[in-house]
C-alpha positions as CSV (number, residue, x, y, z in Angstrom):
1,X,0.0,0.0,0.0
2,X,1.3,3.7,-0.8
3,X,2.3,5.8,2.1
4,X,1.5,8.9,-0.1
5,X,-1.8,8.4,-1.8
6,X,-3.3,11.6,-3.9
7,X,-5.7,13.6,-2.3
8,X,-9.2,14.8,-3.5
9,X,-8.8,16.1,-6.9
10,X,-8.5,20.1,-6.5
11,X,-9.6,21.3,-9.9
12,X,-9.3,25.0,-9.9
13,X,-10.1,27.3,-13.0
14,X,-8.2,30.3,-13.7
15,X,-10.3,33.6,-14.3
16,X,-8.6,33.5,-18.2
17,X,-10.1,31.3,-21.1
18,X,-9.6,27.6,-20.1
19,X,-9.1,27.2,-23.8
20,X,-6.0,29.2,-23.6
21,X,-4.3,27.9,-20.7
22,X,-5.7,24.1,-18.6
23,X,-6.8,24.3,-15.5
24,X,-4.4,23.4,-12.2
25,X,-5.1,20.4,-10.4
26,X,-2.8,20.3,-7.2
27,X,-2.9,17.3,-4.8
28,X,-2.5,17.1,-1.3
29,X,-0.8,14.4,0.5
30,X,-2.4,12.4,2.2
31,X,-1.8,8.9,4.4
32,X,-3.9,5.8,4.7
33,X,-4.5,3.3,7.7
34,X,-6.0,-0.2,8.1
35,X,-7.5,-2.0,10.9
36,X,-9.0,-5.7,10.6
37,X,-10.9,-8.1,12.9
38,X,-13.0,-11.1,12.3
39,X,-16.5,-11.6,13.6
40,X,-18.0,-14.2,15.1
41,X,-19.7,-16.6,12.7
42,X,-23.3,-15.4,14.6
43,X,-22.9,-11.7,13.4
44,X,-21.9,-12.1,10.3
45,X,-24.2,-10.1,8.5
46,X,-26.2,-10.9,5.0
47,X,-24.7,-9.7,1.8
48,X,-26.1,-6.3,0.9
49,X,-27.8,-5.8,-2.2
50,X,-25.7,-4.8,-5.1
51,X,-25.3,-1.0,-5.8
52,X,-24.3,-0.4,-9.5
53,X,-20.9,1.7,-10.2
54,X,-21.7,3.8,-14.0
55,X,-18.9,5.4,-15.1
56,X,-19.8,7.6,-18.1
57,X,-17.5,9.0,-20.4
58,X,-19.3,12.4,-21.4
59,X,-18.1,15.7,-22.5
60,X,-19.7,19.3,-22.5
61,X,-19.6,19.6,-26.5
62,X,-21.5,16.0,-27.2
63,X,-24.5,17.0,-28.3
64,X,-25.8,13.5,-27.6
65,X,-24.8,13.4,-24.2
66,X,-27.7,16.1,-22.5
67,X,-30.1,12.9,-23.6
68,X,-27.7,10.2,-21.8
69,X,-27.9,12.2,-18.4
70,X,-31.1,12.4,-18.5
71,X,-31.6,8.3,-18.6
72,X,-29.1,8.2,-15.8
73,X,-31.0,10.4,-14.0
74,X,-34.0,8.2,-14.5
75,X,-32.4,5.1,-13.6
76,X,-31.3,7.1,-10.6
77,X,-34.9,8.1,-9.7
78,X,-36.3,4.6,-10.4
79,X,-33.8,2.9,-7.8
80,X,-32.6,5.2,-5.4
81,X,-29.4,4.5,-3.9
82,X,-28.7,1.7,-5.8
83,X,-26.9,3.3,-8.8
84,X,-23.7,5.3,-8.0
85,X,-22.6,7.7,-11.1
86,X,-19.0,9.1,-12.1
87,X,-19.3,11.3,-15.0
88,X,-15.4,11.0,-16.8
89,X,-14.2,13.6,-18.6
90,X,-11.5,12.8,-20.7
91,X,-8.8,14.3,-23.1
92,X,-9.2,13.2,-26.9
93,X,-11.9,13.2,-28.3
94,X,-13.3,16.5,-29.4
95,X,-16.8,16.0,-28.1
96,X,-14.8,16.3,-24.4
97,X,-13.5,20.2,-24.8
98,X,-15.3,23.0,-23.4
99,X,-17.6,24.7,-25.7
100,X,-17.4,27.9,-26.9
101,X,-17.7,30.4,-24.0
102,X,-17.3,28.2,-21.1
103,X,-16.1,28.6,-17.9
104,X,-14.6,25.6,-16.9
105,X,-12.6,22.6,-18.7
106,X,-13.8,19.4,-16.9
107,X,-10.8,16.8,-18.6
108,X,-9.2,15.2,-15.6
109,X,-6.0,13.3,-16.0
110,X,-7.1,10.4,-14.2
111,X,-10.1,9.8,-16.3
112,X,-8.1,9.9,-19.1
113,X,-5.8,7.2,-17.9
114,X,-9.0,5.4,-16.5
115,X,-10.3,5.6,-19.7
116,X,-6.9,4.1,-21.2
117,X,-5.7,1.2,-19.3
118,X,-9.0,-0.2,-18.0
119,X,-11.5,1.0,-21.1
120,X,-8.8,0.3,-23.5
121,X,-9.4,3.9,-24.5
122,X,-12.6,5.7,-25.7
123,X,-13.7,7.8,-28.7
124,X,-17.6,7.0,-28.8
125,X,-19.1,9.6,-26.7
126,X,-22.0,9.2,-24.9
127,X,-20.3,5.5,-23.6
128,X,-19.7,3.9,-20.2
129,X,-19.4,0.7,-18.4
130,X,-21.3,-0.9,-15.7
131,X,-19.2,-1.8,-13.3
132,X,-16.7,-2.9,-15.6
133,X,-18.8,-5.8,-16.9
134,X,-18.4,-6.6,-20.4
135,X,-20.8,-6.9,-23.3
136,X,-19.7,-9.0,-25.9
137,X,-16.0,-8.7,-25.2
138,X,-16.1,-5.0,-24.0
139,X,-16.6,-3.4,-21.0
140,X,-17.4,0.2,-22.8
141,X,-21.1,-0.2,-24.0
142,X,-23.5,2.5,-25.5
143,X,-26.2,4.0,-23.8
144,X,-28.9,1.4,-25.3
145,X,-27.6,-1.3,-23.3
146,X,-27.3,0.7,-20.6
147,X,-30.9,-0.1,-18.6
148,X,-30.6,-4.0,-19.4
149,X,-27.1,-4.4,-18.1
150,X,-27.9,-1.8,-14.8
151,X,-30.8,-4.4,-14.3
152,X,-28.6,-7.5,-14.9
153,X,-26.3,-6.7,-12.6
154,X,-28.6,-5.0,-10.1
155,X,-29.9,-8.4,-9.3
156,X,-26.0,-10.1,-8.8
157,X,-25.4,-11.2,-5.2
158,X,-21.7,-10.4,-4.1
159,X,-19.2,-11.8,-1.2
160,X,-18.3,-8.5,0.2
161,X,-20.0,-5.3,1.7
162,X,-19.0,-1.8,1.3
163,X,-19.9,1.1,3.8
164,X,-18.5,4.8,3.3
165,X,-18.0,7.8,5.7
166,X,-16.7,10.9,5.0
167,X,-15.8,14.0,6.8
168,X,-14.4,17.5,5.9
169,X,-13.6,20.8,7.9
170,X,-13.7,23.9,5.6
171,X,-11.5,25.7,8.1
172,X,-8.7,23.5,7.9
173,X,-9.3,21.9,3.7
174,X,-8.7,18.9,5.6
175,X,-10.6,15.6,5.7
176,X,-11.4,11.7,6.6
177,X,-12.7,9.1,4.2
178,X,-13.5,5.6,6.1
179,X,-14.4,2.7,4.5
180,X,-15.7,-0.5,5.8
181,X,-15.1,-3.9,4.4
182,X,-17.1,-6.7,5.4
183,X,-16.5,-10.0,3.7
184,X,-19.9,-12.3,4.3
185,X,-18.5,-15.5,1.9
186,X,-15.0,-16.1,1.8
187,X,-12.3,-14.7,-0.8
188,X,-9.6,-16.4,-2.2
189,X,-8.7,-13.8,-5.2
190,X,-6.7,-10.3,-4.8
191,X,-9.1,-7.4,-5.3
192,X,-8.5,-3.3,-4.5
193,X,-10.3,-0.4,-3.0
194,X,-10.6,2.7,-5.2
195,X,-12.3,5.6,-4.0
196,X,-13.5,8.8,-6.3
197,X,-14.6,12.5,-5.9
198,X,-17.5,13.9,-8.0
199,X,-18.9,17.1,-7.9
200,X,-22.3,18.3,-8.2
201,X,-24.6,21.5,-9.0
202,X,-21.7,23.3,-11.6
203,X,-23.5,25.7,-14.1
204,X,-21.7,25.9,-16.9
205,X,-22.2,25.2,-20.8
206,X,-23.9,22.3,-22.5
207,X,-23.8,21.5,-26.5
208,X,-27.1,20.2,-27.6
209,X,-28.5,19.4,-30.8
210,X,-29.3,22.0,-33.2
211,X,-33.4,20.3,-33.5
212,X,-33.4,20.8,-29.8
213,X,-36.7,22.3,-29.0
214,X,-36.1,23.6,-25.8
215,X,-32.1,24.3,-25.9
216,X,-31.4,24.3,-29.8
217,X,-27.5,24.4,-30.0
218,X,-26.5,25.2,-26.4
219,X,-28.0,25.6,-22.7
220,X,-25.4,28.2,-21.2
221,X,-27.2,27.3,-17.6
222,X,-26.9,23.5,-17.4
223,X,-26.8,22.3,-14.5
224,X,-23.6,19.6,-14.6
225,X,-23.6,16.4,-12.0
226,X,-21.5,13.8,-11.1
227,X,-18.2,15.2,-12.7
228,X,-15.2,13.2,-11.6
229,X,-12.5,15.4,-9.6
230,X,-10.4,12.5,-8.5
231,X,-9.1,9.7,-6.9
232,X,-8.0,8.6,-3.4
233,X,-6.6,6.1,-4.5
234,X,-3.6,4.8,-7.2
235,X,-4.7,4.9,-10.6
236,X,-6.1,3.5,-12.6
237,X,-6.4,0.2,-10.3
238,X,-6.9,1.1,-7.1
239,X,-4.9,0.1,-3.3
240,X,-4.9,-3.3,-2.8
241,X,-6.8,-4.7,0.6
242,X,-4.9,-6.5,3.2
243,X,-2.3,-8.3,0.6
244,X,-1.1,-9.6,3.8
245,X,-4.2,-12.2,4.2
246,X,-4.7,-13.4,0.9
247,X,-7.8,-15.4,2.1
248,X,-10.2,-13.3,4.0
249,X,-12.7,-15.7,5.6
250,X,-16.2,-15.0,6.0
251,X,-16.8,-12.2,8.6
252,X,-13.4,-10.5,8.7
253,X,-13.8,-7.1,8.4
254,X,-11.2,-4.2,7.1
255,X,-11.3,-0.6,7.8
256,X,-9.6,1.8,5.5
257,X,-9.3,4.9,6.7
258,X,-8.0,7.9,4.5
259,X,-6.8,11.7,5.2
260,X,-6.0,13.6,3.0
261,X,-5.8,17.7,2.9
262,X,-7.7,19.6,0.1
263,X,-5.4,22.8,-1.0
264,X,-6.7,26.1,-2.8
265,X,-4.2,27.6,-5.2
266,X,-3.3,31.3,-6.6
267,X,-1.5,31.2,-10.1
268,X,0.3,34.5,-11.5
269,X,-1.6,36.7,-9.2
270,X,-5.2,35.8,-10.1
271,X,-7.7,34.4,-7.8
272,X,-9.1,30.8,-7.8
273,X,-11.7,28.8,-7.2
274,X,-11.6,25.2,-5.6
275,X,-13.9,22.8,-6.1
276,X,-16.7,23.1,-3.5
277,X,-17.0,20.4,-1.1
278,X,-20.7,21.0,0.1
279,X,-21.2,19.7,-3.4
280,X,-18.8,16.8,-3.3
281,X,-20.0,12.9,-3.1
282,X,-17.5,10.3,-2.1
283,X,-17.7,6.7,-4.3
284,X,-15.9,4.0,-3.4
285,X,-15.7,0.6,-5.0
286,X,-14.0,-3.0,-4.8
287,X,-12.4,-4.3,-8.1
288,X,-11.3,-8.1,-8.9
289,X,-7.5,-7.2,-9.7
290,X,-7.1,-9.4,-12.5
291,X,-10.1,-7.7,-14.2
292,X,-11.2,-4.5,-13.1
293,X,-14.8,-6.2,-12.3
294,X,-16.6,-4.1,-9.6
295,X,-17.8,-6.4,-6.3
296,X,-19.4,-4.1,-4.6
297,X,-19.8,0.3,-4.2
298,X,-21.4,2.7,-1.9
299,X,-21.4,6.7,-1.7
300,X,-21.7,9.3,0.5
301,X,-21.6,13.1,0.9
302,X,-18.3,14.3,1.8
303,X,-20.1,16.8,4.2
304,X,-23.3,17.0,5.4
C-alpha cells in the first residue's frame, strides 16, 4: 500500500479562457491506515444488495450526451441508492473540450488514464461501463444497453459489503474518508479499493443538438452532476486490501481509513476557485485485480 496516496482532486479554473491555458489540479498528500478483525460466525451479516458503479465517459460539447444524463438520472430516480454515477471527462476526443464560452474545462487526467488502461481507450461519446462488466468482449457499452445491463447486474449477489463515511472541515481543507469492508462469503482472489470524488450542482455550458426544442444548439445554464475530480486512490487500479491475508474468511472485516488535505491555489496573481466540497460525493468501489470487475460500491456526501 502507498504511504503517499493523492488527495481529492482540486480542480481550480483560472479567471482567463480555459481554452487558452488548462486548468491546475494540485494534490494534497495524504496517508492511509487499516485495521481488521473477524467476527463471530453469529454476526456475520447478510450480503447487501448490489449497488451499481456507472462510469460515463461524457463531454460538454456532445451533443448527444444532455439525452444520456437524463436516462441516468432516470435510472437514478427509479432505484434510489442503488446506482452510483461518475461522470469522466477525458482528453481526446473533441466531443470532451469546453464549448465555446465556457467557464470551466472538466478533462481530468485520471479519467483519461482510466479511460486508457481499464477501457482500453474511448472515442464513442455518450459511452460507459457498468461496473466494468463486459458486453460481448467489451466493458465500454452504448447508452442502449445501458438499462438492461444496470438491471442485470442490479440483481448479482456479491461476497463483500462496502460502507463509506466521509468527513471534511472547511476551516482547515482537511478531511477523513472511512471505508468498511465486510466479507460475508469467503475470498480467495486479490481485489483493491478505489475511491473517487465527483462534484455536483456546476452551471456551466452544454452542446445540444441544433433540432433541440427547448435548448437548440447550447443551454449556457446546465446544470452539470456527477463530474469526476479524482481519486483517493492509485490509478487506474486502485490500493490493494490487506495483501497480507490473501484469504479473508467470512466475517473479517477491514477498515480503511483515509486523510487527505484539500489545498486552494493562486497562479500569476489571479484568484481561484476550488472545487466546493458541500457539493462533493465520495464513491468507493472493490475491483477483482485481475479484471477491473466491480464487487461491490457505496457513496456518501463528503459533508453534510
Amino acid at each position: 500500500m502507498r504511504n503517499t496516496i493523492l488527495s481529492v482532486a482540486c480542480l481550480v479554473f483560472l479567471l482567463t479562457s480555459c481554452e487558452e491555458k488548462p486548468p491546475i489540479i494540485n494534490f494534497g498528500a495524504g496517508t492511509s491506515v487499516d485495521t481488521t478483525y473477524v467476527l463471530d460466525a453469529s454476526a456475520i451479516p447478510a450480503a447487501q444488495p448490489h449497488n451499481v458503479l456507472m462510469e460515463e465517459f461524457t463531454g460538454a460539447s456532445c451533443t448527444n450526451c444532455p439525452a444520456a444524463h437524463e436516462l441516468l438520472n432516470n435510472i437514478e430516480n427509479d432505484h434510489p441508492g442503488r446506482i452510483n454515477l461518475l461522470g469522466l471527462y477525458i482528453t481526446g476526443p473533441l466531443q470532451t473540450k469546453p464549448p465555446h464560452g465556457a467557464k470551466y474545462d472538466f478533462r481530468d487526467k485520471d479519467a483519461t488514464t482510466i479511460s486508457a488502461d481499464i477501457y482500453g481507450g474511448v472515442n464513442i461519446l455518450p459511452s460507459g461501463g457498468i461496473d466494468r462488466v463486459p458486453v460481448n468482449g467489451n466493458i465500454r457499452i452504448d447508452k442502449g444497453l445501458w438499462i438492461s445491463n444496470f438491471e442485470s447486474q442490479l440483481a448479482t449477489t456479491q461476497p463483500v459489503n462496502v460502507e463509506v463515511a466521509a468527513a471534511f472541515d472547511t476551516a482547515s481543507g482537511e478531511g477523513t474518508v472511512v471505508v468498511t469492508l465486510t466479507y460475508t462469503d469467503a475470498v480467495s482472489f486479490d481485489h483493491n479499493l478505489s475511491i473517487a470524488v465527483s462534484e455536483s450542482s456546476i452551471i456551466d455550458v452544454q452542446e445540444y443538438p441544433a433540432t433541440d426544442p427547448v435548448h437548440p444548439n447550447a443551454d449556457e445554464e446546465y446544470d452539470f452532476e456527477n463530474v469526476f475530480r479524482g481519486m483517493l486512490t492509485t490509478v487506474p487500479s486502485g490500493d490493494a486490501i490487506l495483501p497480507s491475508i490473501t484469504d479473508k474468511e467470512a466475517g473479517r472485516v477491514v477498515v480503511r481509513k483515509y486523510t487527505f488535505a484539500l489545498q486552494s491555489l493562486v497562479e500569476d496573481g489571479d484568484d481561484v476557485t476550488v472545487i466546493n466540497p458541500k457539493n462533493c460525493k465520495v464513491v468507493a468501489f472493490v475491483t477483482r485485480a485481475d479484471d477491473h470487475r466491480v464487487l461491490q460500491s457505496a457513496q456518501t456526501k463528503l459533508m453534510p
